[in-house]
C-alpha positions in Angstrom: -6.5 6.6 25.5 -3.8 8.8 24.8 -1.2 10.7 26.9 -1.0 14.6 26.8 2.4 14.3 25.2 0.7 12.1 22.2 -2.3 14.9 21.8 0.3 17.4 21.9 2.3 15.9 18.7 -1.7 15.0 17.3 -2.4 18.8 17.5 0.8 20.2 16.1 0.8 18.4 13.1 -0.4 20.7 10.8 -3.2 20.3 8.5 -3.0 20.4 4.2 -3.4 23.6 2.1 -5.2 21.6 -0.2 -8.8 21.0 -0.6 -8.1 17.1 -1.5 -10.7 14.6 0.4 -9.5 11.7 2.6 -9.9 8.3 1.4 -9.0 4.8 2.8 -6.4 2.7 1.0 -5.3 -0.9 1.1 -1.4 -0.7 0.9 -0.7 -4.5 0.6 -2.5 -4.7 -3.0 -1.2 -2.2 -6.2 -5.0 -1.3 -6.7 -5.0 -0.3 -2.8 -8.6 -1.9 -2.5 -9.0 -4.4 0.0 -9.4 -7.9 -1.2 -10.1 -10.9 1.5 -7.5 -13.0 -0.3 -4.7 -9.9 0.7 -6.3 -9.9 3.9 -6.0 -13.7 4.5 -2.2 -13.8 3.0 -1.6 -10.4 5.4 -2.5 -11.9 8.1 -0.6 -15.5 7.3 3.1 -13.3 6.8 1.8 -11.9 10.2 1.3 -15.0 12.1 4.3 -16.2 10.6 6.7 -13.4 11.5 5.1 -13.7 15.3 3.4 -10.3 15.2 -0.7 -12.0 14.7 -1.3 -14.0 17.7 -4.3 -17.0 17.5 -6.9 -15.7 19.8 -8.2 -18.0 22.2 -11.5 -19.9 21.0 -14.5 -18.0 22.2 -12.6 -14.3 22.0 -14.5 -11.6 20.6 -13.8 -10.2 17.7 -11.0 -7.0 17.2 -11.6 -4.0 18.8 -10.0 -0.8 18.0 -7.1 -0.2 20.2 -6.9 -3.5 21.8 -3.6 -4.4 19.7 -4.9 -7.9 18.7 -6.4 -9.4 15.8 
């Protein structure tokens, strides 16, 4: 849930002149499409630098905006 502060910056960031279309992109690969072999070695430099934490056995799987992978 965010704060009213956060909506407040949300809403005054202001949107593009341009009629370009949104589209997702993998930033840890040149192509930007998401391969499970960048995934996998993402999540390894993760783990390794502290930041991906093993879940306990029997945790669900992520949910958006729980912070956890």
């Amino acid at each position: 849930m965010l704060d009213a502060e956060d909506t407040k910056k949300i809403l005054a960031i202001p949107l593009s002149r341009y009629d370009i279309h949104n589209k997702l992109v993998w930033h840890h690969t040149k192509c930007g499409i998401y391969l499970t072999s960048s995934g996998y070695n993402n999540a390894k430099d993760l783990k390794k630098i502290g930041e991906l934490r093993s879940k306990p056995v029997g945790e669900s799987s992520k949910r958006i905006g729980d912070g956890n992978l």
